[in-house]
N, C-alpha and C positions, 0 to 999 in steps of 0.2 A: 420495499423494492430498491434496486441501485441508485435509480432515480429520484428517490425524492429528495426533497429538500428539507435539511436539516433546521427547523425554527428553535426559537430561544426555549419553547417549552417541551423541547425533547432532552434537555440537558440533565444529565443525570440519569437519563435510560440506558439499556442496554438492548443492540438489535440484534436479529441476527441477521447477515447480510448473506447471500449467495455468491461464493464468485466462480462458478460453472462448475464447479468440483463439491463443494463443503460448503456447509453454514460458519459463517466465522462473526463470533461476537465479539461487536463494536461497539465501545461504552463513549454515549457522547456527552462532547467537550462543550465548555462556552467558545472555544476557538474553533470548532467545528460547523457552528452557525455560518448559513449562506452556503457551505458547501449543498455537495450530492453525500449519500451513505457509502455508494460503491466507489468512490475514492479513498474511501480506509480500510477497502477489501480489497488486497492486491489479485490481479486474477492472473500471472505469471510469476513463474521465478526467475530469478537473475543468477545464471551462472557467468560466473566470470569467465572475461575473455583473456585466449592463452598467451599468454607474457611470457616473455622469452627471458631467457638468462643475464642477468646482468655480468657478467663474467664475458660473455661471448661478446657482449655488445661495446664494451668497453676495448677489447679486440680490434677490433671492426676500424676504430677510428683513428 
């Protein structure tokens, strides 16, 4: 589940996590200890935001 908590003797596993869409496998870390699972199942994407022309903007000033 997203929520559990990742302990030292899960290291070296592979989960599968859910994140509302797809199963996405999470092979955990010794740096992953103390986490949750579903913080290395991102559940959005990041489209970038529209940046404007550096040409125009250098105009501008």
């Amino acid at each position: 589940a997203r929520g559990s908590m990742v302990t030292p003797d899960m290291i070296g596993l592979t989960f599968a996590v859910h994140n509302g869409r797809k199963f996405i496998p999470v092979y955990v870390t010794e740096h992953m200890v103390g986490h949750k699972l579903g913080e290395f199942s991102p559940t959005r994407t990041f489209h970038s935001h529209a940046g404007g022309d550096k040409k125009s903007k250098m105009g501008k000033r």
